[in-house]
C-alpha positions as CSV (number, residue, x, y, z in Angstrom):
1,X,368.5,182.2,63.2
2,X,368.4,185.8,64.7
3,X,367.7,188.8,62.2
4,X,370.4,191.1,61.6
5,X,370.8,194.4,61.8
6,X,370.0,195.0,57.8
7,X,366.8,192.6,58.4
8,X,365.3,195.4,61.3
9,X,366.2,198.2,58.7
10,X,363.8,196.5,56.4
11,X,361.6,196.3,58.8
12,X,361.2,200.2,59.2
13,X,359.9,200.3,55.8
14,X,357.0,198.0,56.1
15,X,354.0,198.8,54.0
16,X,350.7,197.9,55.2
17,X,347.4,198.7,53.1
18,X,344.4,199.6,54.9
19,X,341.2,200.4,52.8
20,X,339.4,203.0,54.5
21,X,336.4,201.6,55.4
22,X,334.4,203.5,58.9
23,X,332.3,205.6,56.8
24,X,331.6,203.2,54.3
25,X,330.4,200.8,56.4
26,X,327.8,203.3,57.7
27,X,326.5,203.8,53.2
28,X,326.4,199.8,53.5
29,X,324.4,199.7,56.6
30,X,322.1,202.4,55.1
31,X,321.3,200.6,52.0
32,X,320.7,197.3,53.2
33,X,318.0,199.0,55.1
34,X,316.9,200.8,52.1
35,X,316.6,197.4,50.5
36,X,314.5,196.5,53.5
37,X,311.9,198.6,51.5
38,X,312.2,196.8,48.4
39,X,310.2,193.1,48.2
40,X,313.2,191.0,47.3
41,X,312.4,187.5,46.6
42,X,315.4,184.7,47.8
43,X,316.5,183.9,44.3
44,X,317.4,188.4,44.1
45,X,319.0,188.0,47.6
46,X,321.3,185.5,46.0
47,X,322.4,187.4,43.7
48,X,322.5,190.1,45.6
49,X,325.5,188.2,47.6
50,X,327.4,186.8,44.8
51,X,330.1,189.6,44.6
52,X,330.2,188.4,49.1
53,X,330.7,185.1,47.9
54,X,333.4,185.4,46.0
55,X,335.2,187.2,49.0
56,X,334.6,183.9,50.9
57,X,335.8,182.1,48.5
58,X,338.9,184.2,47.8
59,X,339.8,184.1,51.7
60,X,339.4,180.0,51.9
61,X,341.5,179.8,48.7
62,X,344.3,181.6,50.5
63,X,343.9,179.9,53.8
64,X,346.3,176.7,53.3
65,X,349.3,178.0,51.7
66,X,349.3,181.6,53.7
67,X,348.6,178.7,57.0
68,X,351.3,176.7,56.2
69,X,353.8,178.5,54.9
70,X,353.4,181.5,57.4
71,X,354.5,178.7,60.5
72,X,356.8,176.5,58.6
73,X,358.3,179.9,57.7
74,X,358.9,180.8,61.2
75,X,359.6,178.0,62.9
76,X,362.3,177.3,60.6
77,X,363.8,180.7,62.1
78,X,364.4,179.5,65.2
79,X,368.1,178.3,66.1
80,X,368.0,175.5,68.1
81,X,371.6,174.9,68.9
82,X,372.1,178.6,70.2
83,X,369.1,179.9,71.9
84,X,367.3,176.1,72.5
85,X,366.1,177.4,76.0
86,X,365.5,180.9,75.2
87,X,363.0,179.5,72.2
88,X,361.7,176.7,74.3
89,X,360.8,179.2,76.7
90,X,359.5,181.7,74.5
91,X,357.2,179.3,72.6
92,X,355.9,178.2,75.8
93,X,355.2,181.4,76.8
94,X,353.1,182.3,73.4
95,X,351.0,178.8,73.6
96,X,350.1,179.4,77.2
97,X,349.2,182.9,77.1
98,X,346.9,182.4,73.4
99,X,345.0,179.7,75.1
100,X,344.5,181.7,78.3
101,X,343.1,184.2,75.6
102,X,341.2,182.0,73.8
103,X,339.7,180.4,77.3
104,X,338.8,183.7,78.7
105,X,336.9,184.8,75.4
106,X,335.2,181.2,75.8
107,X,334.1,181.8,78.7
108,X,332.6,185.2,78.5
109,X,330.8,184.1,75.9
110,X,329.4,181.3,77.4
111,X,328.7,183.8,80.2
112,X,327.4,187.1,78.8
113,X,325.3,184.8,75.9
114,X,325.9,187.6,72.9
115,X,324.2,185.7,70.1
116,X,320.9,184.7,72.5
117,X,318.4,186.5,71.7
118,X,314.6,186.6,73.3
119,X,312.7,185.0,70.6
120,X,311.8,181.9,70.4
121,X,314.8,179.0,69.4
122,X,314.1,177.9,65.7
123,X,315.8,173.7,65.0
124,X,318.8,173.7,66.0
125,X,321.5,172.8,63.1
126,X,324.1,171.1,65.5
127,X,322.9,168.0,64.3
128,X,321.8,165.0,66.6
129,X,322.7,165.2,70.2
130,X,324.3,161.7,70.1
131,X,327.2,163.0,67.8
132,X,328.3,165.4,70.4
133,X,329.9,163.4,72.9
134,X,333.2,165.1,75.3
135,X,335.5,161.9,75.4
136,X,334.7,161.6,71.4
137,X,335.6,165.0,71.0
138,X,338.5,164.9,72.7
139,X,339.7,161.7,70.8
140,X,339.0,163.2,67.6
141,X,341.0,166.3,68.3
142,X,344.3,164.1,69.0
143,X,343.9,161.6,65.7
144,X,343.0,164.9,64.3
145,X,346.8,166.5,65.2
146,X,348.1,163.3,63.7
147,X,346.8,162.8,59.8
148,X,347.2,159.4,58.4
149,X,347.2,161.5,55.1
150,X,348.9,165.5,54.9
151,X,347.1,165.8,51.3
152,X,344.0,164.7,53.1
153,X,344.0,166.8,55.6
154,X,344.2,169.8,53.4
155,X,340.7,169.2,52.8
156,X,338.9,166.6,55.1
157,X,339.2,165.9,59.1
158,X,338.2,162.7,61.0
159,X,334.9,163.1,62.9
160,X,333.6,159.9,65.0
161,X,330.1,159.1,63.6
162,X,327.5,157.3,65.8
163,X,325.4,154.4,64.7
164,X,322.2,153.2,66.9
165,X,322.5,150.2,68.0
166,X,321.0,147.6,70.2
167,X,322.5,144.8,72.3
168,X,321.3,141.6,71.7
169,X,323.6,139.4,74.1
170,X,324.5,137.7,70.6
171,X,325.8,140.1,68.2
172,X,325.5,144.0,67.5
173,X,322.4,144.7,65.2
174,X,321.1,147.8,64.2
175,X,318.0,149.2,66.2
176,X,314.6,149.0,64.7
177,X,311.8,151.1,65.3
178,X,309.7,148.4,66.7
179,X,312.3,147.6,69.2
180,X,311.4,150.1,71.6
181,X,311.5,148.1,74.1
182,X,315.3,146.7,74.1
183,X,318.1,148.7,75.5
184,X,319.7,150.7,73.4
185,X,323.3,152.6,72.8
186,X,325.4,154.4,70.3
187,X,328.2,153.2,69.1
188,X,330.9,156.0,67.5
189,X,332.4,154.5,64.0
190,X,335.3,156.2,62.2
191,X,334.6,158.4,60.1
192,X,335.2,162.3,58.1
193,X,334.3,165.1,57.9
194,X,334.5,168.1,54.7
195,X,336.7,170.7,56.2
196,X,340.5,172.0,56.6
197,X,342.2,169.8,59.2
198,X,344.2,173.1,60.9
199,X,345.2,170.9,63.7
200,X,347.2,168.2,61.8
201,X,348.8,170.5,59.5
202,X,349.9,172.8,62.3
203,X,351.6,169.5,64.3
204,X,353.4,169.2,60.6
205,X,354.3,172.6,60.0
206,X,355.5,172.8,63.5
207,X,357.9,169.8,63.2
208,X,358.7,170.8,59.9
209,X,359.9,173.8,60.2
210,X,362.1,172.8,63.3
211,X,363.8,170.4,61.1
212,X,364.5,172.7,58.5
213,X,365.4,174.9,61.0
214,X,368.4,172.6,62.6
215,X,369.6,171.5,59.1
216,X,371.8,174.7,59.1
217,X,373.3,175.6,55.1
218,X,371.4,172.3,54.0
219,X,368.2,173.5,54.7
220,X,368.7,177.0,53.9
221,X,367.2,176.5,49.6
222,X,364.1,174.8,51.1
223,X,363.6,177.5,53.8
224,X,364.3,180.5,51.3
225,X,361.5,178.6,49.6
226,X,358.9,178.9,52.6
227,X,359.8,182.3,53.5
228,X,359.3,183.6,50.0
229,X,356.1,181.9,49.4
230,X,355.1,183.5,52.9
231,X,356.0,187.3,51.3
232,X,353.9,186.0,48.4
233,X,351.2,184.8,49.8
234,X,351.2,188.5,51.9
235,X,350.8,190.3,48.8
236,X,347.6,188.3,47.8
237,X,346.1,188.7,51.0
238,X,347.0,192.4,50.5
239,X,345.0,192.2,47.0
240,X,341.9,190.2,49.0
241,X,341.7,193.2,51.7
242,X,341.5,195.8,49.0
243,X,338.3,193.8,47.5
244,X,336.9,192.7,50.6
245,X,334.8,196.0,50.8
246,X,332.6,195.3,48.1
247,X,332.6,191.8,49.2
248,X,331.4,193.1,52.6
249,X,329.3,195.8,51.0
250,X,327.1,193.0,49.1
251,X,327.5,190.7,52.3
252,X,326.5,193.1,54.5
253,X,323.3,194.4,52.6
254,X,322.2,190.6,52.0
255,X,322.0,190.1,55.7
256,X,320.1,192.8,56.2
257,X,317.6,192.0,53.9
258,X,316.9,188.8,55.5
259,X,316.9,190.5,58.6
260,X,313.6,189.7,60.3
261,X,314.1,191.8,63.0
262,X,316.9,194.6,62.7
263,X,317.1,196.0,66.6
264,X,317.5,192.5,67.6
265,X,320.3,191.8,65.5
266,X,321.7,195.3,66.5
267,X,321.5,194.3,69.9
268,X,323.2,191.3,69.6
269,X,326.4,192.5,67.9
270,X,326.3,195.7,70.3
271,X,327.1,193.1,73.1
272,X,329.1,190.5,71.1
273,X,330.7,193.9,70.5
274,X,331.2,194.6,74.6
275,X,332.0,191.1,75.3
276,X,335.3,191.1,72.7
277,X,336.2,194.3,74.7
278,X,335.7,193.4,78.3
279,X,338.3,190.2,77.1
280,X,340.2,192.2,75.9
281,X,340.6,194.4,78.8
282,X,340.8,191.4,81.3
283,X,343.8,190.0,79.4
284,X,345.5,193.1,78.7
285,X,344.9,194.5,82.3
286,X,344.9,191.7,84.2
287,X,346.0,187.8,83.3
288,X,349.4,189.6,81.3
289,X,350.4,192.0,84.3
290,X,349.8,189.0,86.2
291,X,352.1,186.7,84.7
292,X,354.6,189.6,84.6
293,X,355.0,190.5,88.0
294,X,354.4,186.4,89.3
295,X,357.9,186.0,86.7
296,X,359.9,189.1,87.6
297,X,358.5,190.5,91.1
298,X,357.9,194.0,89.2
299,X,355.1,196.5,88.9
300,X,353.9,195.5,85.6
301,X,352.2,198.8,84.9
302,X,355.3,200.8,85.2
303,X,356.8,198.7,82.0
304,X,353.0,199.1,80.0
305,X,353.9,203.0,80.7
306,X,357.4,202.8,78.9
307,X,355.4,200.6,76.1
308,X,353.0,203.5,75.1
309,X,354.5,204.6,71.9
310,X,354.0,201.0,70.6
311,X,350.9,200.5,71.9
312,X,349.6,203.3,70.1
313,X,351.0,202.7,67.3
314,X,349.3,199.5,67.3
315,X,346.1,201.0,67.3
316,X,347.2,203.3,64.9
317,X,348.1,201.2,62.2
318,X,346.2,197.5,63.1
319,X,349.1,196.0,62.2
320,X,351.7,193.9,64.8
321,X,354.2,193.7,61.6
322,X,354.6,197.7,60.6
323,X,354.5,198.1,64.4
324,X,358.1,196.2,65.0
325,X,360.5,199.3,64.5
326,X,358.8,201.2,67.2
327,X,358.3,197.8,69.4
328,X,362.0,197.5,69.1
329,X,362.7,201.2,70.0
330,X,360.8,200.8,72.9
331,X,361.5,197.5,74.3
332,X,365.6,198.2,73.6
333,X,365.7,201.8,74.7
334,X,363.1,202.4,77.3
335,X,363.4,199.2,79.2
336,X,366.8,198.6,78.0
337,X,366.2,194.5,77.2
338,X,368.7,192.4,76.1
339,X,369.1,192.9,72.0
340,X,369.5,188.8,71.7
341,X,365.8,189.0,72.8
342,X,364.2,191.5,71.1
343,X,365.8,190.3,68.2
344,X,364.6,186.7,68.7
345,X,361.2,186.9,69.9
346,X,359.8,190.5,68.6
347,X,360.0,188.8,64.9
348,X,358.3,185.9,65.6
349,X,355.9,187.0,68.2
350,X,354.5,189.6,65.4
351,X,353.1,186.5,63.6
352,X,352.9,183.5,66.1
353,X,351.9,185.3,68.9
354,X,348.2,186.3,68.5
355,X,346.4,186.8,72.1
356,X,344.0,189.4,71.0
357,X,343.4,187.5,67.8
358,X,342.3,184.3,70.0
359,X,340.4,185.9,72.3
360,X,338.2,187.7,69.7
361,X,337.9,184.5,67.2
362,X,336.6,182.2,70.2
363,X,334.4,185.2,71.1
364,X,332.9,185.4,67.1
365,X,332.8,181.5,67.0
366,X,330.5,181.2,69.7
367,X,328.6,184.4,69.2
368,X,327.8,182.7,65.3
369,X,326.9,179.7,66.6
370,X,324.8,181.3,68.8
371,X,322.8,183.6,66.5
372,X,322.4,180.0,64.7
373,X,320.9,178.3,67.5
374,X,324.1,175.9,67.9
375,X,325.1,174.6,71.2
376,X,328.8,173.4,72.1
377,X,329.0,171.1,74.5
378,X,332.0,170.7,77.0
379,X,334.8,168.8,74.7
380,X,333.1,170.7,71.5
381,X,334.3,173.8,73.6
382,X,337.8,172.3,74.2
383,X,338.4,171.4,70.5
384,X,337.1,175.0,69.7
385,X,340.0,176.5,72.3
386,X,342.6,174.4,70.6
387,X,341.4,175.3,66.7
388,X,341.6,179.1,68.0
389,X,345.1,178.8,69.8
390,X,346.0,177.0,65.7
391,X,344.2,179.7,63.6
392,X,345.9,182.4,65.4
393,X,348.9,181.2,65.7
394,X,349.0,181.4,62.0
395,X,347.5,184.9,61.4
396,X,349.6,187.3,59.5
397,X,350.4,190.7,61.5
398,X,348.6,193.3,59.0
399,X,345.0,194.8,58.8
400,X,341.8,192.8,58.5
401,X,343.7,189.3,57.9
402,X,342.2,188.3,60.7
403,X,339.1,187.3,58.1
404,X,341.3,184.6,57.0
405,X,341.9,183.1,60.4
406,X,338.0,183.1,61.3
407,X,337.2,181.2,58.1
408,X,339.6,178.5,59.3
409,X,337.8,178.6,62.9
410,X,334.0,178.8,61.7
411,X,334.8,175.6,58.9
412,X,336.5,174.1,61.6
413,X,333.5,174.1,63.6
414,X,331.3,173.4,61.1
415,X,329.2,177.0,61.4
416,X,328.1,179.4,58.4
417,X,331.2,181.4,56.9
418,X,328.9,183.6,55.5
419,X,327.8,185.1,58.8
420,X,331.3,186.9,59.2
421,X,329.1,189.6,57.6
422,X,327.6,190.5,60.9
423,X,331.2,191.0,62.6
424,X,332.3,193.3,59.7
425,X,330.1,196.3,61.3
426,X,332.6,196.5,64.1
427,X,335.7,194.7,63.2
428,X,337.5,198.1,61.9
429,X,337.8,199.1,66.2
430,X,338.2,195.5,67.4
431,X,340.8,194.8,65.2
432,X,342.7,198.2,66.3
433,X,342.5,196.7,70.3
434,X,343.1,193.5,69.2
435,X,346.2,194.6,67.3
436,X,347.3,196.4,71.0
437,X,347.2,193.9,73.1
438,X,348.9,191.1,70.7
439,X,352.3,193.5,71.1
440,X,351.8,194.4,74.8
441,X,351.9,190.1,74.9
442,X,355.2,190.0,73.2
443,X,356.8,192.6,75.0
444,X,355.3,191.0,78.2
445,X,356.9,187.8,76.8
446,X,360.1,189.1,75.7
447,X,360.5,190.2,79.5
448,X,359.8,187.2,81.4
449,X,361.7,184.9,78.8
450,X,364.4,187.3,79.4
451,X,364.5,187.4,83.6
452,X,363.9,183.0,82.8
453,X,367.0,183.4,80.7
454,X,369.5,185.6,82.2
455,X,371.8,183.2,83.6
456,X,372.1,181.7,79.9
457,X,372.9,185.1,78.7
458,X,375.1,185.8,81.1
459,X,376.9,182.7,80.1
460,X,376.5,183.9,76.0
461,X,378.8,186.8,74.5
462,X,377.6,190.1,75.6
463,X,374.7,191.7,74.0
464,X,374.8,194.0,71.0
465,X,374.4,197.4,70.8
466,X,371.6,199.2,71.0
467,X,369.5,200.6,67.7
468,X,370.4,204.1,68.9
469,X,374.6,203.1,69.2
470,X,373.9,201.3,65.8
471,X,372.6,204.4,64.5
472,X,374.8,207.2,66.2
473,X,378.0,205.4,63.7
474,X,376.5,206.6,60.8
């Protein structure tokens, strides 16, 4: 259903908390080093963590219900029966664009190698190279969108195991090590993995919330439900981001200690830092203008001009959510876009539709894995694109909660939560341009969807007034 008028109101007086946390990142940085001096044995380094590992463990305890109840919540929003192709559209438009994100950041990070460093590669933790296979992958990631069990799937995933085997024209037997001599082959067996299945819950959710959606006054207790779980679940999260400084204060300092060499690690996150920008700036500058001007023949630079106030009030605030009044103002009044749009897509593009996000979690994925001497193989990289797109998707527009979507990506991948640490040291101007160019993607969005919808419209009632009639009556 479309928000109303007293629902954008509300909107104006978003709150979003934001600990301030530039300079204190530099005191952190300062006295990890200064613990540097000091000859800490492991068992102190542990404890020296504990207050970052209950951070971690605050964030993973909020990742399924804030997941789930953030998409069922706004899927359930959408009215099929009057604005089926306008929606249809629109989420097309936010799935292909968040995997063009999440692809680009991929691939300049497989490119530009942020995490490789020059010294020499310690074992690799990917496990053996047999349970990597593409096709496997691949197969996992579909039975993975399908559970066999939701409740499982809120805490284990199915991951295809490999046995060695050898043929013995008779019967399958297991390989022995004096059988060097016979062929032999692995042979993938069902199995799971520990871990939160994003994929299959997000197929529910999805589907869910759709039904709930179409079941009109029927539906309406059970969606009330989701949506004030959602508001909830925001206020925890809220609570989370206030600690998470001295979480990241005794994270931070921990990882510095076990630094063995400090300008090395510098270097690395000054170019994981430059390759989450240079992503940013392609998708921003060039794949969104592009899809713009192939959909409506325009200069797509002229309509980013008209989009500055948002945009910099984006950066302002990191937030996607407290930035809607002025996204509205500016998509309404300076471009003059149909109000049944606006009002539509702005709402749920704050939260579904997470470009930058994507982009800078496949970046941070890889970059992690990297520092940890992990290799992703071609279908481990496609399952990885498709985990982003999910996490993302699910992100809640405000400050720093992008933490809790890169938990769900690093478990889903099987790499060391713990290392978000090293991201923390620049996240604070990341998240800003990441926060710009998720609302230059929905007002690029609202804009094709609109020009791919206007003989619909044109069919529909005429559009309502503007914020500024709205607000000249009173």
């Amino acid at each position: 259903m479309l928000p109303s008028p007293d629902d954008l109101s509300e909107l104006d007086s978003v709150e979003v908390t934001e600990p301030q946390e530039t300079q204190a990142y530099c005191k952190w940085i300062g006295l990890g080093f200064a613990l540097r001096l000091v000859n800490m044995s492991a068992r102190d380094v542990k404890y020296l963590t504990f207050p970052g590992e209950l951070l971690m463990r605050m964030l993973q305890m909020l990742v399924l219900p804030l997941f789930v109840s953030s998409v069922i919540s706004g899927m359930s929003s959408v009215d099929r029966k009057a604005y089926g192709k306008i929606g249809l559209r629109a989420f097309s438009y936010y799935m292909v664009t968040t995997l063009i994100a999440a692809f680009t950041g991929i691939a300049l990070a497989v490119m530009i190698q942020p995490g490789k460093s020059s010294k020499a590669a310690s074992v690799s933790s990917s496990g053996n190279a047999d349970a990597a296979q593409p096709v496997d992958s691949f197969l996992d990631l579909i039975r993975n969108m399908i559970p066999s069990n939701l409740v499982e799937a809120c805490f284990r995933k199915y991951k295809t195991l490999y046995s060695r085997s050898v043929s013995t024209g008779k019967s399958l037997g297991v390989i022995n090590m004096t059988e060097t001599s016979k062929k032999n082959d692995t042979v993938p067996l069902p199995g799971t993995l520990d871990g939160f299945n994003i994929l299959g819950l997000l197929g529910f959710s999805v589907a869910f919330g759709l039904i709930l959606g179409s079941m009109d006054t029927e539906g309406k207790p059970l969606r009330d439900l989701f949506d004030c779980l959602s508001k909830a679940i925001m206020h925890l999260v809220n609570i989370v981001i206030w600690y998470s400084p001295v979480g990241i204060f005794f994270l931070l300092a921990g990882q510095i200690v076990k630094m063995t060499d400090t300008g090395e690690i510098g270097h690395e996150v000054a170019m994981y830092t430059l390759t989450v920008i240079t992503g940013l700036l392609i998708h921003s500058l060039l794949t969104l203008p592009l899809i713009y001007f192939m959909v409506t023949r325009k200069n797509p630079f002229m309509f980013m001009v008209g989009l500055l106030q948002a945009l910099t009030t984006a950066f302002g605030t990191s937030s996607s959510s407290a930035t809607l009044p002025v996204t509205f103002y500016c998509m309404e009044e300076n471009h003059n876009m149909d109000k049944r749009v606006t009002r539509f897509m702005l709402p749920i593009g704050a939260t579904m539709n997470m470009d930058g996000a994507a982009l800078y979690e496949a970046v941070a994925a890889l970059f992690i894995a990297q520092v940890n001497n992990m290799d992703f193989n071609l279908g481990q990289i496609i399952v990885l694109s498709l985990i982003v797109t999910a996490a993302s998707t699910g992100a809640a527009g405000i400050p720093q909660a992008g933490m809790v979507s890169m938990v769900i990506v690093l478990e889903s991948v099987g790499l060391p939560t713990e290392d978000i640490s090293l991201l923390m040291i620049v996240d604070w101007i990341l998240d800003r341009l990441r926060t710009a160019t998720n609302v230059l993607g929905d007002c690029i969005g609202v804009s094709v969807v609109q020009h791919l919808s206007r003989h619909e419209l044109q069919r529909c009632s005429p559009a309502e007034k503007s914020l500024l009639e709205e607000s000249s009556q009173f």
